[in-house]
C-alpha positions, 0 to 999 in steps of 0.5 A: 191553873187557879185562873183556870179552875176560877173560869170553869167554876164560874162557867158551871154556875152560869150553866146551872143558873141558866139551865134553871131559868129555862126549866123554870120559864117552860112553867108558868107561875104556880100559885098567887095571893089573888087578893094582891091586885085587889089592894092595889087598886085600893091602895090608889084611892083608900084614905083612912077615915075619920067618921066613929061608928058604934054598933050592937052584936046580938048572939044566942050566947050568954056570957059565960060561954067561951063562944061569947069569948070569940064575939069580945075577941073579934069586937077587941080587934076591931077596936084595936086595929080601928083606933076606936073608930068602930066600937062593938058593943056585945049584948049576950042573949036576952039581953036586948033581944032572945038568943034565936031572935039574933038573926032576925034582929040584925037583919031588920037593922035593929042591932047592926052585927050578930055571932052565930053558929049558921046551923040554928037557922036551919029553918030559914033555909036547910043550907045553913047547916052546911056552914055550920058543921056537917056530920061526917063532914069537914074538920077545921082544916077543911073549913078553912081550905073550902071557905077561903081557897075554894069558894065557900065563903062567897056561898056563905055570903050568898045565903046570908045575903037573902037576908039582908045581911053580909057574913064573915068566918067567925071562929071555928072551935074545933072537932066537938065531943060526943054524948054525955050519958048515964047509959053505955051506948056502943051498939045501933040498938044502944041508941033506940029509944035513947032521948037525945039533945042534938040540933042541926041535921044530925037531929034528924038522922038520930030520930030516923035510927030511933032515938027520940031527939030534942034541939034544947037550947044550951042552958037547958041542957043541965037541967034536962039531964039531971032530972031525966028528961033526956038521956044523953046530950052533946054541946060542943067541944071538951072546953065549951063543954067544962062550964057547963058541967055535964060531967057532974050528973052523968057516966060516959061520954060517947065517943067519937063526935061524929055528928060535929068533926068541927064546930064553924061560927059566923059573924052576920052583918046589917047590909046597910050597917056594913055598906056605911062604913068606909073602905079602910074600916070594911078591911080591918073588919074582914081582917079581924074576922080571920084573925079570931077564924085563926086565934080561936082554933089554937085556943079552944084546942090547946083548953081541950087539954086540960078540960079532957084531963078534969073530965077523966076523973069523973066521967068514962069515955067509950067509943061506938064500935066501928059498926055502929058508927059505919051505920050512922055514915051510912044513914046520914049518907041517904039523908045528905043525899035526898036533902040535895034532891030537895034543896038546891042550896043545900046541894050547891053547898055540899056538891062544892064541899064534897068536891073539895074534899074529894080534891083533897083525898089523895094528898091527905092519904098520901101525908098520913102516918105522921100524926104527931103522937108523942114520940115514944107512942109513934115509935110504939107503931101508933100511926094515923089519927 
């Protein structure tokens, strides 16, 4: 009888195991690291160098700003993972070249790698912008999703490469706050008149609802709030923002950040800086750069929390009313749209970042209402995000 029972048992598994196997076989295989192949064949040939490299990293960062924190974090890695055989030495900005010179400085070779947020050179081309931080646009989650998975990166690196220069993910800080004021601005006539520093694409959209906009460089910020020169001004996110101590001379801070839902740095190299490097040291760069695209989230977030709670002292945050803010979607809807008309850049990179996001609706709304709030709140019936 047990021998009996044993032989069934075993006659089940073997149904089971081959019942799978033809389920499994009648689909092909879901979902590979398309990058396994490419290192195989590297693996044949590379050999770890022995040749030293010493480089400059220009930026429009001085150092006290965290996103100087990022540039040193990436540089560190490089030393570390190279055992000192690529050396990044930083140079904040006007140091060795002007802040908005950066670009132009690695691009002619004269410093072989920058930091950047893409959006300062909106001047050379339009399309920069879109890989810098989009209003209404993608959040962290989004940019990495688009510039690793669903062809962004080789976009970017198509734009930066008209200038003589290689680019790489350098960072992303997350969704950015909105705007420090001493007047309450909630309503579309709020804003009328309001003088506001912004740069990138929302400059644009703010002046075409008539506030008067101003692209001030960062540390002038301060300065230009305290004596009134303008009435309002955003930065970045709440921890980029403490140090530079806006919270010291205004009331509010208007709310929701929709001109920035997520902050993308770049990390722009000399062609033929990045080009004279080996394979193996070409590898630990790109690695690096997604190692700080990676670190730099969770630190800017997890120092969000305690700037928010030294802000809450001194400053009142109010929201837009929904009208308001469907009005400000619905302007930089008809200014996103007639920029593709004009620029094909521009439209390449947002009719590929759209499309992503449209791919992407439905497993968001179907996966939303699990935000995790804490948990007395989420039982309270706080839901969505």
């Amino acid at each position: 009888m047990i021998k009996l029972k044993t032989l069934l048992g075993g006659l089940a598994v073997l149904s089971l195991i081959l019942t799978t196997s033809a389920f499994a076989a009648a689909r092909e295989k879901f979902g590979a690291d398309q990058r396994h192949e490419e290192v195989k064949k590297e693996l044949r040939t590379i050999k770890p160098s022995k040749e030293e490299f010493k480089w400059k990293m220009v930026m429009p960062w001085t150092e006290g700003l965290l996103f100087y924190d990022m540039a040193q974090h990436f540089a560190d890695t490089v030393a570390l993972a190279s055992g000192g055989r690529l050396e990044i030495k930083l140079f904040p900005a006007g140091s060795l070249v002007g802040a908005m010179e950066s670009f132009d400085a690695v691009s002619k070779g004269s410093a072989q790698i920058g930091h950047d947020w893409p959006g300062y050179w909106k001047g050379k081309n339009e399309a920069f912008v879109a890989f810098a931080s989009v209003p209404f646009g993608l959040d962290t989650e989004g940019y990495n999703i688009w510039l690793y998975e669903r062809g962004g990166l080789k976009m970017m690196q198509d734009l930066y490469g008209q200038y003589n220069l290689y680019a790489l993910p350098g960072g992303n800080g997350g969704q950015e706050m909105g705007l420090f004021s001493n007047k309450k601005a909630t309503k579309m006539t709020d804003f009328k008149g309001l003088r506001v520093r912004t740069p990138g694409w929302y400059m644009d959209i703010m002046n075409s609802l008539g506030a008067s906009v101003t692209p001030l460089p960062g540390g002038e910020v301060y300065l230009a709030l305290e004596r009134g020169v303008i009435d309002a001004a955003e930065f970045s996110t709440p921890a980029m923002n403490y140090p530079m101590g806006f919270d010291e001379i205004t009331k509010y801070v208007i709310e929701p950040g929709v001109h920035q839902p997520s902050v993308q740095c770049a990390f722009f190299i000399n062609k033929d800086a990045w080009n004279k490097l080996p394979s193996d040291l070409k590898w630990i760069v790109d690695t690096a750069a997604k190692e700080t695209q990676l670190w730099s989230t969770a630190w800017q977030e997890n120092l969000n929390i305690e700037a928010i709670e030294r802000f809450k002292g001194k400053v009142e945050f109010v929201r837009m009313d929904d009208e308001t803010i469907t009005s400000f979607a619905k302007r930089t809807k008809e200014y996103l749209d007639a920029l593709k008309a004009k620029y094909p850049d521009v439209k390449k990179v947002l009719d590929s970042q759209d499309k992503f996001r449209k791919d992407f609706a439905e497993w968001r709304e179907i996966r939303s209402g699990v935000t995790p709030w804490p948990l007395d709140d989420y039982i309270a019936g706080k839901r969505t995000q």
